[in-house]
PyMOL Python script that loads the backbone (N, CA, C, O; Angstrom):
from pymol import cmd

cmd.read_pdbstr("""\
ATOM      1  N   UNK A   1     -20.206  -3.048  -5.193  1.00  0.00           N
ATOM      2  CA  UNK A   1     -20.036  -2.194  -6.335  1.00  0.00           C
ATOM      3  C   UNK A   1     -18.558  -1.956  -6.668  1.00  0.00           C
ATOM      4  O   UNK A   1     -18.174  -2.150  -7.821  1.00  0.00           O
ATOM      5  N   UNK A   2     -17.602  -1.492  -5.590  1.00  0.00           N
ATOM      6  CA  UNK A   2     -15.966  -1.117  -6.083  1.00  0.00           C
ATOM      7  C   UNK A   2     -15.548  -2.874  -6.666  1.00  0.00           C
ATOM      8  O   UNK A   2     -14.737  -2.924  -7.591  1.00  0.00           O
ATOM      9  N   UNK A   3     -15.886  -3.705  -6.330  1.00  0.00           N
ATOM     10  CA  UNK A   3     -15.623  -5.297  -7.074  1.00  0.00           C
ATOM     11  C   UNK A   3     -15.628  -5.353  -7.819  1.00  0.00           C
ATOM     12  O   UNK A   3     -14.702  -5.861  -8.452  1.00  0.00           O
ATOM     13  N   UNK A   4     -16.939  -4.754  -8.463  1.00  0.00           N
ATOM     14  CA  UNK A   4     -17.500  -4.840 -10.151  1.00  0.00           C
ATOM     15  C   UNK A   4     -16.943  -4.202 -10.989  1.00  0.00           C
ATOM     16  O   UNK A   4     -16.724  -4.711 -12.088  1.00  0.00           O
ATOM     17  N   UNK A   5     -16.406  -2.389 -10.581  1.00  0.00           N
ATOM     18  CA  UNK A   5     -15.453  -1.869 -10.649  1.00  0.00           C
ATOM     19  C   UNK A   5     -14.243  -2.465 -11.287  1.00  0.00           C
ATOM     20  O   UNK A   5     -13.954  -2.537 -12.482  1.00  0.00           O
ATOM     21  N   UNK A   6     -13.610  -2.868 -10.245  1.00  0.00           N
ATOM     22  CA  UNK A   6     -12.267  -3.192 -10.651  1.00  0.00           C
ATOM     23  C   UNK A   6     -12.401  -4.488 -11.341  1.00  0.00           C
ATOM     24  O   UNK A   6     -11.375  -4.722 -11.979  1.00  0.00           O
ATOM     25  N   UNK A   7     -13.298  -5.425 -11.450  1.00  0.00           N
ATOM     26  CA  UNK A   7     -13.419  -6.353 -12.458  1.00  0.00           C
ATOM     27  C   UNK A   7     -13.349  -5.955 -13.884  1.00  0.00           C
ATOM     28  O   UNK A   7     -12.440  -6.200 -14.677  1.00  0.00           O
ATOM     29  N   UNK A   8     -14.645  -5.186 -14.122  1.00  0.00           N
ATOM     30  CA  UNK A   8     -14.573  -4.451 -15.135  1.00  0.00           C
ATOM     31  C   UNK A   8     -13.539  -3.610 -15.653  1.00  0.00           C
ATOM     32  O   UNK A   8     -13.560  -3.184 -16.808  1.00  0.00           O
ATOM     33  N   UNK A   9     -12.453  -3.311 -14.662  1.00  0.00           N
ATOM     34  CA  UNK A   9     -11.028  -2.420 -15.290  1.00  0.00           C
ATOM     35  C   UNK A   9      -9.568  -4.212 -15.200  1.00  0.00           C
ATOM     36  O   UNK A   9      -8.345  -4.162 -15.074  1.00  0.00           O
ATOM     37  N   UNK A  10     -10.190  -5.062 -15.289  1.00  0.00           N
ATOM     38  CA  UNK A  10      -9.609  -6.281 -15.846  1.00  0.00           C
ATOM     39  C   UNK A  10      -8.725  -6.269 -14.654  1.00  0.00           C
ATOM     40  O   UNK A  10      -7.614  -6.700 -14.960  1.00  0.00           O
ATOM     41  N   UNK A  11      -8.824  -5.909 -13.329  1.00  0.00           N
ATOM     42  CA  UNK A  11      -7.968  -5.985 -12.286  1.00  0.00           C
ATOM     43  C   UNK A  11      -7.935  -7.279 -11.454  1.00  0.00           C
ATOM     44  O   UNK A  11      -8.889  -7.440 -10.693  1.00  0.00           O
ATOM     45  N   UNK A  12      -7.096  -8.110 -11.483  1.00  0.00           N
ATOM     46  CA  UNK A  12      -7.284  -9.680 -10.646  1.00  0.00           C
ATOM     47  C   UNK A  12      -6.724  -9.109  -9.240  1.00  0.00           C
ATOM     48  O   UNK A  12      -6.213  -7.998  -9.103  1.00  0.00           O
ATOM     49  N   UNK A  13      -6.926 -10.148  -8.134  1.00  0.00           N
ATOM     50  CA  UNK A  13      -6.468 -10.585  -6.831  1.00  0.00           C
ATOM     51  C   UNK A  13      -5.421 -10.378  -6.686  1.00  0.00           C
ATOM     52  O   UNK A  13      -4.991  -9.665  -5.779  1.00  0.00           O
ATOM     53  N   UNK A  14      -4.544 -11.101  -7.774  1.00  0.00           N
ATOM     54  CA  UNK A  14      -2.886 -10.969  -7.329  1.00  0.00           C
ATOM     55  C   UNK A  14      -2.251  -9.518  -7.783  1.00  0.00           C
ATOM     56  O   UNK A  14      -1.029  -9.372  -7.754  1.00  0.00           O
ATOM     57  N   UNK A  15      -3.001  -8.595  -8.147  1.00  0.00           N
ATOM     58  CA  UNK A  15      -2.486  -7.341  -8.911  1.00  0.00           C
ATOM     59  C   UNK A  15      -2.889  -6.853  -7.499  1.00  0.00           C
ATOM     60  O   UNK A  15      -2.037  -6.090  -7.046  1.00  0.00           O
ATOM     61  N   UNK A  16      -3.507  -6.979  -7.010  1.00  0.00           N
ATOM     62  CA  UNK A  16      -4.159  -5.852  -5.468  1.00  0.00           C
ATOM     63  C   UNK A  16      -2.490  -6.506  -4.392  1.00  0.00           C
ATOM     64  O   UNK A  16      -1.521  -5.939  -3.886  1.00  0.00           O
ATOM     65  N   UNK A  17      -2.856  -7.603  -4.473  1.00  0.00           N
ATOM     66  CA  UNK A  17      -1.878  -8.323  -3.674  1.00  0.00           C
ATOM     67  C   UNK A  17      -0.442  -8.314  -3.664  1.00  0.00           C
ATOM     68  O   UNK A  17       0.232  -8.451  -2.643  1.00  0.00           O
ATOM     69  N   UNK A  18       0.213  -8.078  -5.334  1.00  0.00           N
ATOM     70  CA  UNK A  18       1.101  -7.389  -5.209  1.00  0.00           C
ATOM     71  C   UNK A  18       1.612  -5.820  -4.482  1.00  0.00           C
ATOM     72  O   UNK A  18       2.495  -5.394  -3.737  1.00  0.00           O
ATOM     73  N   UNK A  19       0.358  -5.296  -5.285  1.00  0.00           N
ATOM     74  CA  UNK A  19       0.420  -3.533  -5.196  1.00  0.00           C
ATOM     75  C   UNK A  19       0.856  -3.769  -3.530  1.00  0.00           C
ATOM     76  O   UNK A  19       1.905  -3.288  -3.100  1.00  0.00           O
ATOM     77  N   UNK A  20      -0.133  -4.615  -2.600  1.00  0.00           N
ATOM     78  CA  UNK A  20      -0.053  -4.448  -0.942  1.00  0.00           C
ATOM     79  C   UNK A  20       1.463  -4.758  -0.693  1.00  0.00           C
ATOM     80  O   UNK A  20       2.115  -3.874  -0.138  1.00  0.00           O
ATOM     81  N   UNK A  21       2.029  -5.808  -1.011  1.00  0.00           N
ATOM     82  CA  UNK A  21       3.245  -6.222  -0.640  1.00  0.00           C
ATOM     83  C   UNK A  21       4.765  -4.983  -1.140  1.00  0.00           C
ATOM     84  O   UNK A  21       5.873  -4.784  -0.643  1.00  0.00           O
ATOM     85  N   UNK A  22       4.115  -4.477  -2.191  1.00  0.00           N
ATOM     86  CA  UNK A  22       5.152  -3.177  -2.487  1.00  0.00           C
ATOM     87  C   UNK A  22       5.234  -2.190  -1.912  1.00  0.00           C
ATOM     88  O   UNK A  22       6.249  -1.683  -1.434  1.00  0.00           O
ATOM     89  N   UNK A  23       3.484  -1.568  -1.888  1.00  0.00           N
ATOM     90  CA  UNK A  23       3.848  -0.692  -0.437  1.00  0.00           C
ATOM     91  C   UNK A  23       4.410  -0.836   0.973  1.00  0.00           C
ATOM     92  O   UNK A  23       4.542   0.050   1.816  1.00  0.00           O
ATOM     93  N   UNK A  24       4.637  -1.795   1.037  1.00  0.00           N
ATOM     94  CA  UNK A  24       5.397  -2.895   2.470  1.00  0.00           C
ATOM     95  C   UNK A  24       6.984  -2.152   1.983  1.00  0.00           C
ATOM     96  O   UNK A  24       7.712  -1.197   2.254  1.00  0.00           O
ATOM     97  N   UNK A  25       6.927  -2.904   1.417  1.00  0.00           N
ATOM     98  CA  UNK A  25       8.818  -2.245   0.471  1.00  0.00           C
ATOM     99  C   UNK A  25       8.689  -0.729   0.361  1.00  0.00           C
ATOM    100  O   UNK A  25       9.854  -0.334   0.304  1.00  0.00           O
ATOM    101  N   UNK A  26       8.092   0.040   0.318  1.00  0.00           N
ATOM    102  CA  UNK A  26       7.850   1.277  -0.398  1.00  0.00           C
ATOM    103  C   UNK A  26       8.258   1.795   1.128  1.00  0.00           C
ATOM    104  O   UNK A  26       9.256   2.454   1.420  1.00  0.00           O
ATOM    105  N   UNK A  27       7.149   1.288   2.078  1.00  0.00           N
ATOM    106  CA  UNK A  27       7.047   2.385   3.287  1.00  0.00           C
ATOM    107  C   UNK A  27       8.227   1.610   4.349  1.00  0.00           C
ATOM    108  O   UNK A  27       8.278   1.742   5.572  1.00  0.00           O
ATOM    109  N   UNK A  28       8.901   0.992   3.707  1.00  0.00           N
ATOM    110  CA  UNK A  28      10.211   0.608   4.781  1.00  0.00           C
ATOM    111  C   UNK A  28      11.249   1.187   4.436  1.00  0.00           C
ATOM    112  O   UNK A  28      11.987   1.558   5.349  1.00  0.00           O
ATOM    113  N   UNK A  29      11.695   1.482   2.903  1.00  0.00           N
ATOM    114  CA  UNK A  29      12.328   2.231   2.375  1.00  0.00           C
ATOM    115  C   UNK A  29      11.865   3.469   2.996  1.00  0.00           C
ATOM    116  O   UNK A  29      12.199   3.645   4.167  1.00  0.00           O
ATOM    117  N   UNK A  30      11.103   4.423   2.376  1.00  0.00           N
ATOM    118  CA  UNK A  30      10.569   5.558   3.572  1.00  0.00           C
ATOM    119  C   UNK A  30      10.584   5.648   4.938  1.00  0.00           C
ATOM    120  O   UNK A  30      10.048   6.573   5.547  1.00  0.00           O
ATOM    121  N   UNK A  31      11.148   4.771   5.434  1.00  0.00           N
ATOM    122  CA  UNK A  31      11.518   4.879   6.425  1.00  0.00           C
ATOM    123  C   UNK A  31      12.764   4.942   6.901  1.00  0.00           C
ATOM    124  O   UNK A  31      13.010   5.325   8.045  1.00  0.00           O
ATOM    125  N   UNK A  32      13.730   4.537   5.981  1.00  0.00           N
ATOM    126  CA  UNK A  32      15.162   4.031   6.251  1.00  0.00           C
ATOM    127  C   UNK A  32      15.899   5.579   5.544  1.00  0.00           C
ATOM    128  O   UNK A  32      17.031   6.036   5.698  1.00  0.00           O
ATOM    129  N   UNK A  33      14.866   6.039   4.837  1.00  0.00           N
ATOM    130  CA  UNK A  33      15.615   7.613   4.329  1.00  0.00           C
ATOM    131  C   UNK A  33      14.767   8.017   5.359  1.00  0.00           C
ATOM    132  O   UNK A  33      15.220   7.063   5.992  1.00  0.00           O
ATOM    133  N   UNK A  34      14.162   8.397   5.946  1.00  0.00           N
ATOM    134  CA  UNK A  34      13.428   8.982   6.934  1.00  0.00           C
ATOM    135  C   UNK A  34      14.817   9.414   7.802  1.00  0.00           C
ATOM    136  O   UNK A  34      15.228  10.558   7.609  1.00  0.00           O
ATOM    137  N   UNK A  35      15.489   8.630   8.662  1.00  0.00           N
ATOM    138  CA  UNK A  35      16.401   8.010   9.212  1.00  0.00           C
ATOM    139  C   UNK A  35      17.949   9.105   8.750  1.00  0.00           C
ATOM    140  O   UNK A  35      18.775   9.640   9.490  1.00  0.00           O
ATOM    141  N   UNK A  36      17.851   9.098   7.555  1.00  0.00           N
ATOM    142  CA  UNK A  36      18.697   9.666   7.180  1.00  0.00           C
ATOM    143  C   UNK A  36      18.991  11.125   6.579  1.00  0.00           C
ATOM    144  O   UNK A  36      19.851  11.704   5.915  1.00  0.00           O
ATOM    145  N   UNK A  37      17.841  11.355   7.168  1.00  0.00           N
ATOM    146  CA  UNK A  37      17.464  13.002   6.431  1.00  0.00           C
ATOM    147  C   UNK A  37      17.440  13.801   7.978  1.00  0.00           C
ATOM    148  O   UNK A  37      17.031  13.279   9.016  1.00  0.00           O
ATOM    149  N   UNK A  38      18.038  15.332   7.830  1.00  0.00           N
ATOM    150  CA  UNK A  38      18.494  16.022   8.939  1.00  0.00           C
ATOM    151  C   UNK A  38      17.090  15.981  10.422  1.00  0.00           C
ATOM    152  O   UNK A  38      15.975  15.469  10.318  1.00  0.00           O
ATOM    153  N   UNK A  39      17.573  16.573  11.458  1.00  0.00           N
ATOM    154  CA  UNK A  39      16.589  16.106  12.129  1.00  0.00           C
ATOM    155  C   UNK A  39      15.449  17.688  12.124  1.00  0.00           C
ATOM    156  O   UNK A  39      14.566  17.805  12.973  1.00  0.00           O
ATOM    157  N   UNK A  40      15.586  18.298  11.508  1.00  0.00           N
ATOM    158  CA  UNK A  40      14.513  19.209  11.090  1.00  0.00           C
ATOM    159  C   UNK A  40      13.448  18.445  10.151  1.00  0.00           C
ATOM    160  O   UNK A  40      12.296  18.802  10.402  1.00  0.00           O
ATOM    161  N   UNK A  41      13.542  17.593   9.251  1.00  0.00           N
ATOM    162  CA  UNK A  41      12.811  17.087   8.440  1.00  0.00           C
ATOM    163  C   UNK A  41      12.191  15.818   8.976  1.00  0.00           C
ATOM    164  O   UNK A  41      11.091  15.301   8.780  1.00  0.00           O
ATOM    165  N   UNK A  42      13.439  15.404   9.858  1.00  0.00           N
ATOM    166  CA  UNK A  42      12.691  14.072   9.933  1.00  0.00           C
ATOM    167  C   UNK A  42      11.673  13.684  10.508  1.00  0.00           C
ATOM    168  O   UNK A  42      11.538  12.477  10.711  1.00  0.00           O
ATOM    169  N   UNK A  43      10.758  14.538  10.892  1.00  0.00           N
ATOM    170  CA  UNK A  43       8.982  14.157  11.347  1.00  0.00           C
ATOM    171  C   UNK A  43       8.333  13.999  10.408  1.00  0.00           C
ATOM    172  O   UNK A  43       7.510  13.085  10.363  1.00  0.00           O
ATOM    173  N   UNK A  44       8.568  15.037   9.179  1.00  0.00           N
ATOM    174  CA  UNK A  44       7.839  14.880   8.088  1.00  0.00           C
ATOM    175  C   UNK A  44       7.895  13.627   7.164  1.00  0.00           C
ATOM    176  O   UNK A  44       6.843  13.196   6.694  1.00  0.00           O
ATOM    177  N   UNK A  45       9.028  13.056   6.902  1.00  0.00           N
ATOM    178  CA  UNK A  45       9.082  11.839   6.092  1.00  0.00           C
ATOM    179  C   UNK A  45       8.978  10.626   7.049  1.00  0.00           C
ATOM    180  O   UNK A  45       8.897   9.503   6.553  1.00  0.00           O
ATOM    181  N   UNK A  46       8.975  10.845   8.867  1.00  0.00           N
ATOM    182  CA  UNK A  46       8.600   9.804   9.309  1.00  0.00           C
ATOM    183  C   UNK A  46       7.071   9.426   8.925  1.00  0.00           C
ATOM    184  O   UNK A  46       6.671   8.364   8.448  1.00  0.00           O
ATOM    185  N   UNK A  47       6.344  10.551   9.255  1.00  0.00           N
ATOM    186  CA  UNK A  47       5.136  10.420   8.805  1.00  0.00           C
ATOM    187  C   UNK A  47       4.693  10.029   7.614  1.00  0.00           C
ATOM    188  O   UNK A  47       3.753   9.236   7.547  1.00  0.00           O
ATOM    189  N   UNK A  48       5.274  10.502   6.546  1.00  0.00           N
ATOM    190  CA  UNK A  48       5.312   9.632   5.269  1.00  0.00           C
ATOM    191  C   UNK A  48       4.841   8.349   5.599  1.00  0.00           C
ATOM    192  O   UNK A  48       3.747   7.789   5.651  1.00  0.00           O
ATOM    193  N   UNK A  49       5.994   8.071   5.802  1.00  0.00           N
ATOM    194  CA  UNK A  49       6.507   6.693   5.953  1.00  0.00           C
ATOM    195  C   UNK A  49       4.919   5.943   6.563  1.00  0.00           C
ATOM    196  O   UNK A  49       4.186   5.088   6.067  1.00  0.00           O
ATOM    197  N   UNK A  50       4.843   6.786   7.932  1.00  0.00           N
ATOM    198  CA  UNK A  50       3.260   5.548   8.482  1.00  0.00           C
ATOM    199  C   UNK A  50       2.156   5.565   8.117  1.00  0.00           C
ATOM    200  O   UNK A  50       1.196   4.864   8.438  1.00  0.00           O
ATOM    201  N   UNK A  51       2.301   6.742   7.112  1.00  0.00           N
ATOM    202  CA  UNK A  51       1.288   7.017   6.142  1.00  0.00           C
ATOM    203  C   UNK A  51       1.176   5.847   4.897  1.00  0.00           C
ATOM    204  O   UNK A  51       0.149   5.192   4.716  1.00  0.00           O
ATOM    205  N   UNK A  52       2.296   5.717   4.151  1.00  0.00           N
ATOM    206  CA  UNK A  52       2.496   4.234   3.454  1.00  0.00           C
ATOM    207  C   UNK A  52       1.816   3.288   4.003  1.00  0.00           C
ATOM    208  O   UNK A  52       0.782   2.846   3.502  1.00  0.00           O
ATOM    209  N   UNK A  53       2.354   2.849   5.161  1.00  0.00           N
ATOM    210  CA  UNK A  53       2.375   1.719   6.285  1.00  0.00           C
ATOM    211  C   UNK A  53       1.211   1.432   6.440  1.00  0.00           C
ATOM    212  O   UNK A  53       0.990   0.310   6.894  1.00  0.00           O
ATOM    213  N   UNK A  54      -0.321   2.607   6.025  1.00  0.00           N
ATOM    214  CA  UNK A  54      -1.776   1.950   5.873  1.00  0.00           C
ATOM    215  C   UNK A  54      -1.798   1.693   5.026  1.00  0.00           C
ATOM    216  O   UNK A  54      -1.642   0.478   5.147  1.00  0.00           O
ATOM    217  N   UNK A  55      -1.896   1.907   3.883  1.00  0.00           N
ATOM    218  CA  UNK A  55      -2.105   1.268   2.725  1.00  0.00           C
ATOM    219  C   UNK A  55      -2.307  -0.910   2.436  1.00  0.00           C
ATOM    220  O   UNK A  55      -3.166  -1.697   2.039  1.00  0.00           O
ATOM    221  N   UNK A  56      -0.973  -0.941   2.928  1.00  0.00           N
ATOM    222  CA  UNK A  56      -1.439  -2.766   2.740  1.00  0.00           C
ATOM    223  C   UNK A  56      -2.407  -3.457   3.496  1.00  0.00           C
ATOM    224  O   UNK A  56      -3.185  -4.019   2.725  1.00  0.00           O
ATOM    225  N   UNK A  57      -2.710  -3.668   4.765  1.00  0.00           N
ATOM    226  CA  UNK A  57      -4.235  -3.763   5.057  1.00  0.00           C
ATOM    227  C   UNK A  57      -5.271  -3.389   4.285  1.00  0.00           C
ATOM    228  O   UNK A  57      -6.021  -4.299   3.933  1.00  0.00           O
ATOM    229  N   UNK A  58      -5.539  -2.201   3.897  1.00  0.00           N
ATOM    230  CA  UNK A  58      -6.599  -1.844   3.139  1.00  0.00           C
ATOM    231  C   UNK A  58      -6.458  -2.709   1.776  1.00  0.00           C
ATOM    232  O   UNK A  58      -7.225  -3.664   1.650  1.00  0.00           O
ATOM    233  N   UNK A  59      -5.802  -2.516   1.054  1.00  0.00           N
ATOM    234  CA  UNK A  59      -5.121  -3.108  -0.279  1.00  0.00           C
ATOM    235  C   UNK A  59      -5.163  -4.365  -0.431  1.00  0.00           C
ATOM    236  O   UNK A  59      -5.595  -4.709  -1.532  1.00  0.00           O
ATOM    237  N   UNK A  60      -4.741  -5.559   0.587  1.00  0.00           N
ATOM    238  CA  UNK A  60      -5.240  -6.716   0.947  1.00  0.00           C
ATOM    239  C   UNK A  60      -6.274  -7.366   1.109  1.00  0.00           C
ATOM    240  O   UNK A  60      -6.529  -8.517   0.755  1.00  0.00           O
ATOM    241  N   UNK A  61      -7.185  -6.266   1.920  1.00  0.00           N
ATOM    242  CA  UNK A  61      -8.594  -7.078   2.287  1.00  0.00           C
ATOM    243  C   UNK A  61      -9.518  -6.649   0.844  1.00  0.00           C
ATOM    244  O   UNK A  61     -10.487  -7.379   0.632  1.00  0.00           O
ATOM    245  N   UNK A  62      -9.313  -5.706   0.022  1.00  0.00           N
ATOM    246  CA  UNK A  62      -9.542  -5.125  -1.143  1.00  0.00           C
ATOM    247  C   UNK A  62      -9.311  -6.411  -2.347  1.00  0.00           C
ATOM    248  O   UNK A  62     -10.139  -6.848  -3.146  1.00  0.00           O
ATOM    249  N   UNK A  63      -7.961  -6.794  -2.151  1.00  0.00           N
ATOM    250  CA  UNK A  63      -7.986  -8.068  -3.226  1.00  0.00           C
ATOM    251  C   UNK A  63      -8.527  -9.662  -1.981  1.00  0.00           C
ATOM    252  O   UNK A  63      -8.417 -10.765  -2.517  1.00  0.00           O
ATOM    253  N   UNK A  64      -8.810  -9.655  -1.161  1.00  0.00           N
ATOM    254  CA  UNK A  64      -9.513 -10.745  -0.799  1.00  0.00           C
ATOM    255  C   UNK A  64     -10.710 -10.938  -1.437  1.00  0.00           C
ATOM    256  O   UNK A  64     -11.025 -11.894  -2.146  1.00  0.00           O
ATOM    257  N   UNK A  65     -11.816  -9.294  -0.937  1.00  0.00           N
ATOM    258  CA  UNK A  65     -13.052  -9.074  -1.310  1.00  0.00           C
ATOM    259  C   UNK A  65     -13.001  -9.880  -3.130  1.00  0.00           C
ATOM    260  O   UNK A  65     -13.723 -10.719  -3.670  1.00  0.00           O
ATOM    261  N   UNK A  66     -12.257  -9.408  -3.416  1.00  0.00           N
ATOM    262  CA  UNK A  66     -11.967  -9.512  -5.394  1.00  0.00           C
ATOM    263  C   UNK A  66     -11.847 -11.198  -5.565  1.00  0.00           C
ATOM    264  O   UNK A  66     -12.512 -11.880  -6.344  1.00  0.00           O
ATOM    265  N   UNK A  67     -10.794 -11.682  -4.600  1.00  0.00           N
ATOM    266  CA  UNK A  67     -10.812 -13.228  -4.681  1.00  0.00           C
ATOM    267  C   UNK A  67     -11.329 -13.774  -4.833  1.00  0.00           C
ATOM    268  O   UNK A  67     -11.211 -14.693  -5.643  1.00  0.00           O
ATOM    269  N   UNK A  68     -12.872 -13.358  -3.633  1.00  0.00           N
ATOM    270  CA  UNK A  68     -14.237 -14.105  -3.551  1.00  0.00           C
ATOM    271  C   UNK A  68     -15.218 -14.378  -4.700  1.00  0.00           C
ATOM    272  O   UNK A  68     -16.007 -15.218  -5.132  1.00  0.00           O
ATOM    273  N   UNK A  69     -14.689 -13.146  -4.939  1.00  0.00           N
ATOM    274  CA  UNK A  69     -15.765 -13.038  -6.596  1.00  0.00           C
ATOM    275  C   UNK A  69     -15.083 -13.313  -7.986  1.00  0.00           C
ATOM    276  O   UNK A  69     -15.474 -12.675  -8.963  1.00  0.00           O
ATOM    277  N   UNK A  70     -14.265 -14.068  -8.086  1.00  0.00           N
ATOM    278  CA  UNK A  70     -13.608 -14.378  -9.137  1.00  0.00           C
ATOM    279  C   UNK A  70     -13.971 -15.710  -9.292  1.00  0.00           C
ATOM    280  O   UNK A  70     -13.521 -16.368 -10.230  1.00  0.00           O
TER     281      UNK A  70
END
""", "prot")
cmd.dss("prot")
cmd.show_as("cartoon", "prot")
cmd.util.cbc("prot")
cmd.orient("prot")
């Protein structure tokens, strides 16, 4: 059903597949200010950060599923 979904909202494979590879960039950046922010804060934006860091797995196997059915 979420396939048909995102078919129907004109969403291809390589749009999931990008989105995964940015959050890659997104949550490494978040990490590198993580790094640089006082050490009172910095648990909170570490966590950010590995919070990002799920996203592309999910996001990936999401545009595989989509691949199949295209």
């Amino acid at each position: 059903m979420p396939v048909k979904v995102l078919q129907a909202l004109g969403i291809r494979s390589w749009h999931l597949q990008s989105a995964s590879l940015g959050s890659i960039v997104l949550c490494l950046a978040l990490w590198i200010r993580a790094k640089t922010v006082d050490q009172t804060r910095r648990g909170n934006a570490e966590r950010r950060a590995i919070f990002v860091g799920l996203w592309p797995p999910t996001i990936w196997l999401i545009s595989e599923e989509l691949e199949r059915h295209e």
